[in-house]
N, C-alpha and C positions, 0 to 999 in steps of 0.2 A: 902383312895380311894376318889377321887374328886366324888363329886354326878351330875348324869348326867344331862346334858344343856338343857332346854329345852326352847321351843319358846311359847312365846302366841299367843294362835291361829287370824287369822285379825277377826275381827268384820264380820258377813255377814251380806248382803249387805239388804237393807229395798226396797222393793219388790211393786211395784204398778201395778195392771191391768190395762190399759185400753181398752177398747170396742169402736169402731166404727160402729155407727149401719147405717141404709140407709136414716135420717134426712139429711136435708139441715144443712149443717158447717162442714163438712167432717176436715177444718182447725183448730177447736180448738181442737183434738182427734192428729191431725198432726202434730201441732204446742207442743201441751202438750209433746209428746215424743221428740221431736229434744229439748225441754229445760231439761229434765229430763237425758238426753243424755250426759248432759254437768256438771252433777252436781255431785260429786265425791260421791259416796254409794248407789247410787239407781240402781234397777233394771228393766225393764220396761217388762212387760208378753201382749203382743198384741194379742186381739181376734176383728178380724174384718171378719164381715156379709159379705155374697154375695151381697147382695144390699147395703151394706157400701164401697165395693169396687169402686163400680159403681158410686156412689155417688162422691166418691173421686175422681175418674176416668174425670167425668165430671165437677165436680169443681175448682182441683185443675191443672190435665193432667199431673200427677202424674200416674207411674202403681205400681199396687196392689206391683211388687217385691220393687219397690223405697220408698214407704210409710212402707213396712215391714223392711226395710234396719234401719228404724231409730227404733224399738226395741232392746232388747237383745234378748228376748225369744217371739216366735212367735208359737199364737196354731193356729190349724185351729179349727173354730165354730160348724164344726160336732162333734169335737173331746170330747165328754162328758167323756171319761177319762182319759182325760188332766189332769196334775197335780194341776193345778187352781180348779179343781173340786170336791176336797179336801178341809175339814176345816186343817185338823195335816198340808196341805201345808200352812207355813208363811207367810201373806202376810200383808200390810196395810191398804188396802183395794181396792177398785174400782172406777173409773170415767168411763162413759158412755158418750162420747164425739164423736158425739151429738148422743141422746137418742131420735132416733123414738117413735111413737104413739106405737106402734107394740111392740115395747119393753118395754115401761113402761108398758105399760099393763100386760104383763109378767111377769115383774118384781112384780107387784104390786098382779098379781095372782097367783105368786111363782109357776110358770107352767114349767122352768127350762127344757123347751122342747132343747135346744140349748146351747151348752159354754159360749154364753153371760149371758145369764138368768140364766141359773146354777150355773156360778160365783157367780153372783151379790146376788143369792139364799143363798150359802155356805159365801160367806160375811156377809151377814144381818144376819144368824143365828151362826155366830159365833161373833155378836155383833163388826163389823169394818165396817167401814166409805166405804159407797157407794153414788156417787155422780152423779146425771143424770143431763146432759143439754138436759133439754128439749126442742124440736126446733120443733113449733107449731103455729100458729095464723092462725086469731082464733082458740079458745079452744071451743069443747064441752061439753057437761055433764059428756061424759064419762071418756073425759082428764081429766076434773077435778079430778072427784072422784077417780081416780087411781092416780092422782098427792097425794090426801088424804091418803090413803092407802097404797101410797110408805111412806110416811111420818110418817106416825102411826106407820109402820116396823121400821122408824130407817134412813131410805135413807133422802137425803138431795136433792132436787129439785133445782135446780139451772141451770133456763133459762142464757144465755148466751147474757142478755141486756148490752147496751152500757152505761158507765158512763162517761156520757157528763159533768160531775161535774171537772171532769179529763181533761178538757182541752183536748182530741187527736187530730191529728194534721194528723192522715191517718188511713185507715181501719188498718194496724198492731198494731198500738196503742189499739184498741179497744180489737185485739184480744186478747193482748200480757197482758191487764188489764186484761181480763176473766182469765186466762190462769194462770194468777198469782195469783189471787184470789183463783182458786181451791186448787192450791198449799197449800196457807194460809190454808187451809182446814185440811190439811195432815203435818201441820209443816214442811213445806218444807224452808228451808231458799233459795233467791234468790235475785237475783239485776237486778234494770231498768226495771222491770216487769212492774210494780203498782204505781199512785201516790196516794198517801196516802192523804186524806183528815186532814186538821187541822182548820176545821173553817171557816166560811162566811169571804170573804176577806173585807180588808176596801179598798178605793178611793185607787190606786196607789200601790196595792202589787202586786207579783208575785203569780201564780197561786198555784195551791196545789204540793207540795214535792215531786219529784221523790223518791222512792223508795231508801235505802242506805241499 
């Protein structure tokens, strides 16, 4: 009697949140899913704010349905029991892209009033990578210390500055360097994202490495 055939099962797939809050940069929250999009085993779980909508709304002229279109799985931010809401749901963790005042503070006071903060809640205590662009200037006392206090949890703050070091050559550059950057964050493998710093140039070299 031949023993029966069996298949192994594929890999599932590695799963990242992102959050759009009502911050100015609607585009790197937009940007980060159409690259994630393209890269074979990821999964992308979109939670975007009423006022992240809007945001995007007016930044990019994008509607809420077109910016959802480049997820997989889409909650809505009332939805507190979403499956994101869940530590036993698998995920790699969370970017908050860009991350309101409003929401770090939240984050930072594990107040998990909403899907986004909930998440971001059930990530940091399940010890996985949450990552805020925080979009702010100036900063007050209170930004700070919640920037502190996300940090103390575990979260990773990461304003959404330009690396002029990087030679870019147009606003996509700049963003498409953040954007690659977070990735790095989350071992993401990618290309043409980021140019990789090697070192103060001397007279007459070419700038720093694209990305391979």
């Amino acid at each position: 009697m031949q023993p029966p055939v069996t298949s192994t099962p594929a890999a599932p797939p590695r799963r990242l949140i992102v959050a759009i809050t009502g911050a100015s940069g609607a585009v790197y929250g937009v940007r980060l899913l159409q690259v994630l999009r393209q890269l074979p085993g990821w999964e992308t779980h979109l939670v975007m704010s009423a006022s992240g909508g809007l945001t995007a709304s007016q930044e990019l002229s994008l509607t809420r349905g077109e910016i959802e279109s480049f997820a997989d799985v889409v909650h809505n931010a009332k939805d507190i029991g979403a499956a994101i809401s869940s530590g036993s749901f698998r995920t790699e963790g969370m970017v908050i892209a860009p991350c309101s005042m409003k929401t770090l503070a939240g984050v930072a006071l594990g107040m998990a009033d909403n899907l986004v903060t909930r998440a971001a809640d059930v990530a940091l205590k399940e010890r996985r990578r949450v990552v805020l662009l925080a979009r702010e200037t100036p900063l007050n006392l209170a930004h700070l210390r919640n920037m502190t206090t996300a940090t103390e949890m575990g979260a990773i703050v990461f304003p959404p500055v330009p690396a002029f070091y990087a030679m870019p050559a147009s606003l996509d550059d700049m963003i498409d360097h953040t954007v690659g950057r977070v990735l790095d964050l989350f071992d993401v493998p990618h290309q043409g994202l980021v140019r990789r710093w090697e070192g103060l140039r001397k007279p007459g070299e070419t700038s720093a490495a694209q990305d391979t």
